[in-house]
N, C-alpha and C positions, 0 to 999 in steps of 0.2 A: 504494500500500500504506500504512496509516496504521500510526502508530507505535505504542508501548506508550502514550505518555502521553493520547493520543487516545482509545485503547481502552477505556483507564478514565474518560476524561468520556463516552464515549458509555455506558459502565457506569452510573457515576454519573448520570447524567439518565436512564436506564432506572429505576433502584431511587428517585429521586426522584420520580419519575410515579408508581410503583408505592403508594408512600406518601401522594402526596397524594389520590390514589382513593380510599385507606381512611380515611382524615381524612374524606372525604363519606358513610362509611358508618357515623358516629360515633364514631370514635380519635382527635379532637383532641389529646387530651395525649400521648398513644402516637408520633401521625404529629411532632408537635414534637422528643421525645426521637430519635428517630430520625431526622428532615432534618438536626438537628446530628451525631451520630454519622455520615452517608453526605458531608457536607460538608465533616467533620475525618479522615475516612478515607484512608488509602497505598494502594497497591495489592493488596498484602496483605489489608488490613480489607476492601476493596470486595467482593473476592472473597469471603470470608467470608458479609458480608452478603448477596450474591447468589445465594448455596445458600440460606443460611435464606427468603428471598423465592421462591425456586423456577425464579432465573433462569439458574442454570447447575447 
């Protein structure tokens, strides 16, 4: 069973894949602003950002 803190890196490298796909669809500056906002993120934030991305 993994734990909470796991959960959220396996979160966090989901919403980070997610970002750098649209970075190749032309959002360089957008996919930047955002790999730092999902990299300085708690658990809290993660989540957050994971509804706006469409992943929970």
């Amino acid at each position: 069973m993994k734990n909470n803190g796991q959960n959220s890196e396996d979160l966090r490298r989901k919403l980070l894949d997610d970002v750098y796909a649209g970075a190749f669809a032309g959002g360089m500056p957008v996919m930047l602003m955002e790999e730092d906002e999902i990299r300085k993120a708690d658990d809290e934030e993660l989540e957050k950002i994971a509804k706006r991305h469409g992943l929970k």
